[in-house]
C-alpha positions as a Python dict, from the first residue, in 0.01 Angstrom:
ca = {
    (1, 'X'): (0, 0, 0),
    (2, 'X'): (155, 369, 86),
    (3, 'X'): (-80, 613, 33),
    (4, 'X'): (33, 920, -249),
    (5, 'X'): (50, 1261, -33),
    (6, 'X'): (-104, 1551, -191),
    (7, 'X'): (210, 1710, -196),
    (8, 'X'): (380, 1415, -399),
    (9, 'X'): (43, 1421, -661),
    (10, 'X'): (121, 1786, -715),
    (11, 'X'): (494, 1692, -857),
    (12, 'X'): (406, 1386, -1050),
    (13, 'X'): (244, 1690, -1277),
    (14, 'X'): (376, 1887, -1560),
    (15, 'X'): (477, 2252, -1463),
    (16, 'X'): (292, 2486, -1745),
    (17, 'X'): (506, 2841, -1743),
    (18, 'X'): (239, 3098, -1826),
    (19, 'X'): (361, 3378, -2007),
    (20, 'X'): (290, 3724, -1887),
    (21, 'X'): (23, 3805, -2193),
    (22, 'X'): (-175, 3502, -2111),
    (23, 'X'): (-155, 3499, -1657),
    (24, 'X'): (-458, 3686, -1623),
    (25, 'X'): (-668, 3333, -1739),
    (26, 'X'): (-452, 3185, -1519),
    (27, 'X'): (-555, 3392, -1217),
    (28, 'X'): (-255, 3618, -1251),
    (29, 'X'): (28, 3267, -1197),
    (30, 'X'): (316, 3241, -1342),
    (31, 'X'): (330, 2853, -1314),
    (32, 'X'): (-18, 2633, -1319),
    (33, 'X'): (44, 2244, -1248),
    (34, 'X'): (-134, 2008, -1485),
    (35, 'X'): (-154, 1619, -1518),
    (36, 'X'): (-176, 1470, -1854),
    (37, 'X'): (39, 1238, -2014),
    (38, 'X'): (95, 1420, -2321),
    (39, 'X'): (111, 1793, -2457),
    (40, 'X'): (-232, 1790, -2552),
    (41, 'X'): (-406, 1581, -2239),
    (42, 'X'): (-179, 1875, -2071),
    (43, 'X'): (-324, 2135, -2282),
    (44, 'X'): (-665, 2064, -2239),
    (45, 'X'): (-647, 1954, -1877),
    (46, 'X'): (-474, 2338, -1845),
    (47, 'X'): (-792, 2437, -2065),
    (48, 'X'): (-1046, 2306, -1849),
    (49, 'X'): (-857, 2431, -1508),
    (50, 'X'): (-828, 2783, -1656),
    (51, 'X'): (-1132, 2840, -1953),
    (52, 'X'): (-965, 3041, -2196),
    (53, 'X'): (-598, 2886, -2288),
    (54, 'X'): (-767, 2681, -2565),
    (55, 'X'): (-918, 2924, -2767),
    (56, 'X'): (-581, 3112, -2714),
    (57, 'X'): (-357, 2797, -2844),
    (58, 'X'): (-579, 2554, -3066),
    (59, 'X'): (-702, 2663, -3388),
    (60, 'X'): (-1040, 2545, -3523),
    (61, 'X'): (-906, 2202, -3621),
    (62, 'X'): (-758, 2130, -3271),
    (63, 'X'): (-423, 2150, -3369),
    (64, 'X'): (-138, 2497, -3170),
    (65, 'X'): (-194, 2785, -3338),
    (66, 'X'): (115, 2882, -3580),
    (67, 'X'): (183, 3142, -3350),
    (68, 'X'): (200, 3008, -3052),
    (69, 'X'): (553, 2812, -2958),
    (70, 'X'): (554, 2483, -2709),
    (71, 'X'): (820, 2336, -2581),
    (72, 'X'): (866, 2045, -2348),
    (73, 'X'): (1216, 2029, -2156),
    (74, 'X'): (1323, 2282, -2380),
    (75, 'X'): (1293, 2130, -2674),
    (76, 'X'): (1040, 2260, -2938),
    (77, 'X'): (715, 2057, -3010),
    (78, 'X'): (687, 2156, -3382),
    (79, 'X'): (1023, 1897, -3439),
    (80, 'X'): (919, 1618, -3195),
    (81, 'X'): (576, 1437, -3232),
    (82, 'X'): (304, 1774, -3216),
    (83, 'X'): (43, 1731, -2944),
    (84, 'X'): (156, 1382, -2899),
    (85, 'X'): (488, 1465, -2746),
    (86, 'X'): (510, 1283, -2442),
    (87, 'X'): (523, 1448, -2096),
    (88, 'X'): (685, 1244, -1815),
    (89, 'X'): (580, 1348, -1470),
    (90, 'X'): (741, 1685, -1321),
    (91, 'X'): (836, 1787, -1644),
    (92, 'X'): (822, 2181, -1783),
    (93, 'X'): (578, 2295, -2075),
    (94, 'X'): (675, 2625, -2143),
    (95, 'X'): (435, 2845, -2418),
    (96, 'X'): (547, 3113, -2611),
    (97, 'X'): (353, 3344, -2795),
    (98, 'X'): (492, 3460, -3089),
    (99, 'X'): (575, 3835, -3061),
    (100, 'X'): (507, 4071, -3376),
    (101, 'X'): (662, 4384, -3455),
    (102, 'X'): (926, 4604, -3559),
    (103, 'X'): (1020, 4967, -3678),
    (104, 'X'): (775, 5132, -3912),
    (105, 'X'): (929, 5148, -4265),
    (106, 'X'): (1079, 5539, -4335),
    (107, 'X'): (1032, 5700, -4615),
    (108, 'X'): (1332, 5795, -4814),
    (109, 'X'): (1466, 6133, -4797),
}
């Protein structure tokens, strides 16, 4: 039986893309490696490497945040199967806070 490198663990696991808001729980990374075999074993294995993602992306019911965006390959999680989208091995998660804003209304002149 051939014996797994560490080097060959590290890519059976997802890639999470950190977004710039959220990299200082993540030690200041822009990319964190996490095994799980769906979004949220993935999310919570991210959780539990770097205390602090879960309050940022699971409301109090353990389901994303509304504001937060997820996507797997590219593809949003909100139109495949939630927290039970599957992740194969080396895959991308990518999150996406949701960004607020806008002009100030004027008043007219």
């Amino acid at each position: 039986m051939a014996r797994q490198s560490a080097a060959d663990s590290v890519s059976l696991m997802a890639t999470v893309r950190i977004p710039t808001t959220m990299r200082p729980i993540s030690g200041g990374a822009s990319t964190v490696q996490v095994d799980g075999a769906t979004l949220g074993e993935v999310l919570r294995n991210l959780e539990a490497k770097h205390p602090g993602f879960g309050e940022r992306l699971f409301d109090d019911t353990g389901a994303l945040r509304k504001f937060v965006n997820v996507f797997v390959a590219d593809d949003d999680v909100r139109y495949l199967q939630g927290l039970d989208t599957p992740v194969p091995a080396s895959e991308t998660v990518t999150i996406i806070p949701a960004v607020a804003g806008g002009c100030a209304a004027r008043d007219s002149e």
